[in-house]
Kinemage of the C-alpha trace (Angstrom):
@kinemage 1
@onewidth
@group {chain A} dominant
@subgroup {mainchain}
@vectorlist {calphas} color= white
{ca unk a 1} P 11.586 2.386 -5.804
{ca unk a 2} L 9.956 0.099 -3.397
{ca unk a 3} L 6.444 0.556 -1.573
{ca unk a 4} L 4.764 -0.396 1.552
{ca unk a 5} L 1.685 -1.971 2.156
{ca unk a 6} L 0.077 -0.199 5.573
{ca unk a 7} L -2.978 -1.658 7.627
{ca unk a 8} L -4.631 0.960 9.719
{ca unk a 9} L -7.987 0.269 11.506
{ca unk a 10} L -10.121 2.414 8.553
{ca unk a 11} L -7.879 1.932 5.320
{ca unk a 12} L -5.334 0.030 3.847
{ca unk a 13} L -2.934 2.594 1.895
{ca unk a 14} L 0.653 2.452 -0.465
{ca unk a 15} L 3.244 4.411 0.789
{ca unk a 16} L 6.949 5.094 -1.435
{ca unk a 17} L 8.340 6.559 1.949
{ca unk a 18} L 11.749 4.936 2.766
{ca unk a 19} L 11.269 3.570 6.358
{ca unk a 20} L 13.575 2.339 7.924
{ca unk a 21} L 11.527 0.046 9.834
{ca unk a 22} L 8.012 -1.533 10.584
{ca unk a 23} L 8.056 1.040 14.008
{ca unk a 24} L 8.560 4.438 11.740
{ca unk a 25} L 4.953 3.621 10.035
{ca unk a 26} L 3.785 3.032 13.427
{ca unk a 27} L 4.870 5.908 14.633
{ca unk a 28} L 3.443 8.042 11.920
{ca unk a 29} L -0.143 6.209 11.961
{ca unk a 30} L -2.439 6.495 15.213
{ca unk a 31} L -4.133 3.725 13.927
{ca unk a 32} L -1.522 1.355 12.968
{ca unk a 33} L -2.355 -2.115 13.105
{ca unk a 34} L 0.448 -3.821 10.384
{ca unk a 35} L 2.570 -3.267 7.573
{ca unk a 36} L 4.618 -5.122 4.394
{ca unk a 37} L 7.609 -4.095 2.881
{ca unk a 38} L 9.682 -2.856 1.807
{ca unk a 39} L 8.441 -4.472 -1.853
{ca unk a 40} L 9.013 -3.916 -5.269
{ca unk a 41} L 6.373 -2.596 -7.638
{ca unk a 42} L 5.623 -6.459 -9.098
{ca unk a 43} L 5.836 -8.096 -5.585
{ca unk a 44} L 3.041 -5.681 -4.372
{ca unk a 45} L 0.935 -6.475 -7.256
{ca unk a 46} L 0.928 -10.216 -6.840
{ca unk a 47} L 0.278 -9.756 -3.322
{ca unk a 48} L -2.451 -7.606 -3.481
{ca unk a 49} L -3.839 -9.561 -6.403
{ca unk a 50} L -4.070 -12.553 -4.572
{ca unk a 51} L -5.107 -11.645 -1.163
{ca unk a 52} L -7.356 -9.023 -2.234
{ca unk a 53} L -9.010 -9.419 -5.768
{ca unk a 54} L -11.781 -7.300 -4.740
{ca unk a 55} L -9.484 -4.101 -5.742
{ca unk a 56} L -11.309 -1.632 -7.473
{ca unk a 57} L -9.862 -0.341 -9.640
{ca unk a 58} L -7.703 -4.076 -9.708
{ca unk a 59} L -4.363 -4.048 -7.795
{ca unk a 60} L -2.164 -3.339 -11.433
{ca unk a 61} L -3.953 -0.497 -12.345
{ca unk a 62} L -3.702 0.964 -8.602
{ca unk a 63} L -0.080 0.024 -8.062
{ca unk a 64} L 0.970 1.141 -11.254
{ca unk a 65} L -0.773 4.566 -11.647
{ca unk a 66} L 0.610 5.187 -7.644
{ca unk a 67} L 4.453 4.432 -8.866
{ca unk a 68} L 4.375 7.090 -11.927
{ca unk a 69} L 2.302 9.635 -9.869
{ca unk a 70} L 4.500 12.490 -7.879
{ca unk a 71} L 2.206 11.128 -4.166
{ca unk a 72} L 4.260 9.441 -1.505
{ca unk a 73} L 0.998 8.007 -0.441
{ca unk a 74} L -2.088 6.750 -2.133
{ca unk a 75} L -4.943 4.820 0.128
{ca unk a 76} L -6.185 1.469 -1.842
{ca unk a 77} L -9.781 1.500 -3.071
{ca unk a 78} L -11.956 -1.592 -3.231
{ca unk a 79} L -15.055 -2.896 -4.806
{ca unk a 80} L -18.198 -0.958 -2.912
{ca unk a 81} L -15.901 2.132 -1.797
């Protein structure tokens, strides 16, 4: 499984969807601003660990309860959300 990382102007959110490309997530979000991925479950982690260690509950415990969960998306929580 890998996951995408997508930016929109209100919320930053984990997607399992299998895009073919950075334009499909734009297409699907009116709000698109930027995307990563495709990723694996460990290469999201780090990145999210060390760009944004204000993750609330902390990027592991997101990322890892969003991978065994049935959701194809999951929007990223932080510290004061």
């Amino acid at each position: 499984m890998t996951l995408h990382i997508i930016f929109t102007n209100e919320i930053v959110i984990l997607s399992k969807k299998g895009y073919r490309n950075w334009r499909e997530i734009q297409d699907e979000f009116e709000s698109y601003k930027a995307s990563l991925g495709p990723w694996t479950e460990k290469e999201t982690i780090e990145w999210l660990c060390t760009e944004y260690p204000n993750l609330k509950p902390s990027a592991h415990e997101q990322v890892s309860k969003f991978v065994s969960d049935q959701s194809e998306m999951t929007k990223l929580t932080f510290n004061g959300d």
